[in-house]
RODO-2510 file (C-alpha; in nm, 4 decimals, decimal comma):
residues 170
     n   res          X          Y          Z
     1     x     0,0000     0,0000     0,0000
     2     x     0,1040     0,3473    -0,0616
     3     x     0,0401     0,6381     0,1965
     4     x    -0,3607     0,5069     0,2168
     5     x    -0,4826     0,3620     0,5099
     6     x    -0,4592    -0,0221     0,5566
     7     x    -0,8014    -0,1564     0,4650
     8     x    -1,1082    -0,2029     0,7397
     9     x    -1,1711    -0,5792     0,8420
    10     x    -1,4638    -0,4395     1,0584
    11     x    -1,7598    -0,2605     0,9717
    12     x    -1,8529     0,0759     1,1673
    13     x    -2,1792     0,2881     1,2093
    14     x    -1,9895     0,5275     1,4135
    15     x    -1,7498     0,5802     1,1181
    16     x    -2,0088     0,6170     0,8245
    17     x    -2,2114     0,7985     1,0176
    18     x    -1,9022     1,0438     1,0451
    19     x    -1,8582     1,0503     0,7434
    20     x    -2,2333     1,1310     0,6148
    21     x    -2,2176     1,4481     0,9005
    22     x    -1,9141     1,5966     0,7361
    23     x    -2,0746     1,5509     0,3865
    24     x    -2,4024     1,7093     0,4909
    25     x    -2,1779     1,9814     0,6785
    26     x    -2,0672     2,0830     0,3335
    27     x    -2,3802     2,0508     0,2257
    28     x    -2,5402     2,2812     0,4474
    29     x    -2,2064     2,5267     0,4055
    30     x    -2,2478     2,5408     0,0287
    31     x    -2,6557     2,5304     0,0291
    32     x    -2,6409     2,2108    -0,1328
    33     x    -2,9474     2,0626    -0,1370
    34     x    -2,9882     1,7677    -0,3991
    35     x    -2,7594     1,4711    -0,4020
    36     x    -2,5937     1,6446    -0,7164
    37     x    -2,4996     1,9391    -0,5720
    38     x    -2,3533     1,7484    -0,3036
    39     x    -2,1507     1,5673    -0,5133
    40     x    -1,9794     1,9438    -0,6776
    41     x    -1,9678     2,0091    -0,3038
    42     x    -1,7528     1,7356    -0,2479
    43     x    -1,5540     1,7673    -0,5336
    44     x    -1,4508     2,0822    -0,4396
    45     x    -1,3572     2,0657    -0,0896
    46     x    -1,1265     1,7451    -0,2541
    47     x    -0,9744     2,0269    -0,4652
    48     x    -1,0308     1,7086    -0,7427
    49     x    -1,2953     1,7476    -0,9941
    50     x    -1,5780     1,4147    -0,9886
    51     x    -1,8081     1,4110    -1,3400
    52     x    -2,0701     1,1916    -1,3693
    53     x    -2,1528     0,9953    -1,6590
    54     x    -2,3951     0,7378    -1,8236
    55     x    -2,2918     0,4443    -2,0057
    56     x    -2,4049     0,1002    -2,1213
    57     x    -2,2332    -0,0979    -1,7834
    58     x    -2,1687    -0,4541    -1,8313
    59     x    -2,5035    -0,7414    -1,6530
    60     x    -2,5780    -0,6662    -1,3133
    61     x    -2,3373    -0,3152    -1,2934
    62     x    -2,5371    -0,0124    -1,1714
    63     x    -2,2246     0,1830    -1,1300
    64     x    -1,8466     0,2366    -1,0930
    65     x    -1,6194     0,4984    -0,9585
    66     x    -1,3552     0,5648    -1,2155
    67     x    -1,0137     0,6977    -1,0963
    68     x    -0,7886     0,8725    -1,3138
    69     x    -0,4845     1,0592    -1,2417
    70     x    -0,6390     1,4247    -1,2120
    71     x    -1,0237     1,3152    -1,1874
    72     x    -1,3018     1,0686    -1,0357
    73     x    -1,5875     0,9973    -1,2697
    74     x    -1,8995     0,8587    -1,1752
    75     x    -2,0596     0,6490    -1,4270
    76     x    -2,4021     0,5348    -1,3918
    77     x    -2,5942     0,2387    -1,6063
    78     x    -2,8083     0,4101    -1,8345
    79     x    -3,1721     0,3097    -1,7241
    80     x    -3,1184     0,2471    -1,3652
    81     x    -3,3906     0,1925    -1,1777
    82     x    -3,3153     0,3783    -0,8634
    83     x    -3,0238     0,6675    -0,9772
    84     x    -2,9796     0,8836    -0,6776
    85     x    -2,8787     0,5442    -0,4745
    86     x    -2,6443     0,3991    -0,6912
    87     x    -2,4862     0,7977    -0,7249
    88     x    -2,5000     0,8097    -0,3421
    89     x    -2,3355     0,4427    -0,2982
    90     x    -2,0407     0,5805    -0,5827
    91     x    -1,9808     0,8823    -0,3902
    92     x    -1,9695     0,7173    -0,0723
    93     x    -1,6469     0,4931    -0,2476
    94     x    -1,4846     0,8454    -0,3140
    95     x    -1,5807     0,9837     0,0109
    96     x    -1,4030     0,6586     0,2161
    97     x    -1,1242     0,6692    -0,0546
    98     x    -1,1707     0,3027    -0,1452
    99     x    -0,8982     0,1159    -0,3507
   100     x    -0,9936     0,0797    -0,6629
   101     x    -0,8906     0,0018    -1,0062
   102     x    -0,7354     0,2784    -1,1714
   103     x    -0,9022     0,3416    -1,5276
   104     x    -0,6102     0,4192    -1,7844
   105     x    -0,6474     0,7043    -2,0717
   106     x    -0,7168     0,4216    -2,3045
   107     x    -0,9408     0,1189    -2,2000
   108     x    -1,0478    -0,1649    -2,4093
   109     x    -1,4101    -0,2246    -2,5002
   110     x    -1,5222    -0,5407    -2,3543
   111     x    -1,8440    -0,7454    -2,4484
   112     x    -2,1236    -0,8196    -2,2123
   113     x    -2,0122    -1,1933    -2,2921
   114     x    -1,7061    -1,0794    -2,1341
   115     x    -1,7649    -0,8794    -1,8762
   116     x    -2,0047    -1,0945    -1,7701
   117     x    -1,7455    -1,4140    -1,7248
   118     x    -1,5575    -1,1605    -1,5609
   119     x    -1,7873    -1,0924    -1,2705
   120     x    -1,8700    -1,4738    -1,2234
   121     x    -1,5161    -1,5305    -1,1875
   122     x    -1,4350    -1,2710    -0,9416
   123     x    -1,7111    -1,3728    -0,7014
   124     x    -1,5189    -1,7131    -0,6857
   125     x    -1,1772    -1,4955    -0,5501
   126     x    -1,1456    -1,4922    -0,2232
   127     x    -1,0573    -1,1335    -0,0308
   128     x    -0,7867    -1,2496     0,2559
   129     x    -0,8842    -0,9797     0,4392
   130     x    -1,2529    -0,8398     0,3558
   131     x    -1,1611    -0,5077     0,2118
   132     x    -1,3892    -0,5559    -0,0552
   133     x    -1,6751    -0,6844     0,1595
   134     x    -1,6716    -0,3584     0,3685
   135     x    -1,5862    -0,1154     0,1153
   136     x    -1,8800    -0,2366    -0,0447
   137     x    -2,0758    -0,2099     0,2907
   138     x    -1,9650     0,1662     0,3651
   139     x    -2,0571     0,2820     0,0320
   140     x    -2,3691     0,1151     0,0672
   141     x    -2,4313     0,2193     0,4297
   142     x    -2,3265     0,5433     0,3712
   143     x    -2,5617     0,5818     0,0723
   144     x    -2,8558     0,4711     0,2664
   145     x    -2,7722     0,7431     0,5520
   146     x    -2,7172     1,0108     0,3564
   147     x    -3,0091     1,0211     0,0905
   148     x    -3,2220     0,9889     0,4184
   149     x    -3,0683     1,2821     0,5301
   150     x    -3,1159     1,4679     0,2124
   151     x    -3,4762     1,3787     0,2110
   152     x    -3,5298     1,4958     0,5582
   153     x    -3,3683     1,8345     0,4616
   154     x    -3,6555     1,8526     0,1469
   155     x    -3,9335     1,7733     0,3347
   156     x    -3,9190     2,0001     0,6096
   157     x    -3,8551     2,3080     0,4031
   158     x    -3,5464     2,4769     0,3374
   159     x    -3,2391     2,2051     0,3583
   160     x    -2,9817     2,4058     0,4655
   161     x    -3,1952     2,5729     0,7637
   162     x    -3,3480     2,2420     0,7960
   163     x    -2,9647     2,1128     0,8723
   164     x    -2,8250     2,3949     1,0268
   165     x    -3,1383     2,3623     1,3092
   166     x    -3,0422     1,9928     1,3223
   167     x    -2,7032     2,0840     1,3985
   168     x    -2,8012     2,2969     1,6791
   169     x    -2,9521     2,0704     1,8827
   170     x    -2,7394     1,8099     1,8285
***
């Protein structure tokens, strides 16, 4: 590993949870108030730009976090059933800084044949030591905390106040 963290072998509450208050703090500081304008919030306190994209994703892919040298890139499966959670699960990967793969400039265009083998495969491999288990976890636990959040903040009125009030009392 380089200067990252070692990866979690236990999941934590008390650590997504964290990690959904300092999101929604920069929600609240930039009046962010859909899950899209959270994401640009993000980005920029990262200093590192994260576009979002739709594309054809191989069977049974609703998403990926690509990583490139200067940029993340969300891309989502074009037709997705529910897209703010699969956005929200994504961003929670960037937010945790999971490993990932990085995407080179050039990538090959692989068949749904393909990809598919791919993904059968891999669920064979076994993780020695879970990281992919609770990565997976985080993002999804963190994207299940924060777009509650978010709707809390639209249903009672103004988000940010709505937050800000929350805040307050703790």
């Amino acid at each position: 590993m380089t200067d990252r963290e070692a990866p979690r072998t236990t999941r934590s509450y008390r650590r997504v949870a964290a990690a959904v208050d300092v999101v929604c703090g920069l929600a609240a500081d930039t009046d962010s108030v859909t899950l899209e304008q959270v994401v640009d919030a993000v980005a920029h306190e990262r200093g590192r730009p994260i576009e979002m994209a739709v594309a054809d994703l191989g069977p049974g892919v609703c998403g990926q976090r690509r990583t490139y040298p200067d940029r993340d890139i969300i891309v989502l499966a074009s037709g997705l059933p529910n897209r703010e959670r699969t956005l929200a699960h994504e961003l929670g990967h960037i937010v945790f800084d999971h490993d990932g793969q990085i995407a080179q400039d050039v990538t090959l265009e692989a068949s749904d044949d393909l990809i598919a083998y791919m993904l059968s495969q891999r669920s064979y491999l076994e993780v020695a030591d879970g990281a992919d288990e609770i990565a997976e976890w985080e993002a999804e636990t963190f994207a299940s905390m924060l777009l509650a959040r978010l709707r809390v903040f639209t249903s009672r009125g103004a988000g940010v106040s709505v937050l800000r009030y929350d805040e307050a009392l703790g």
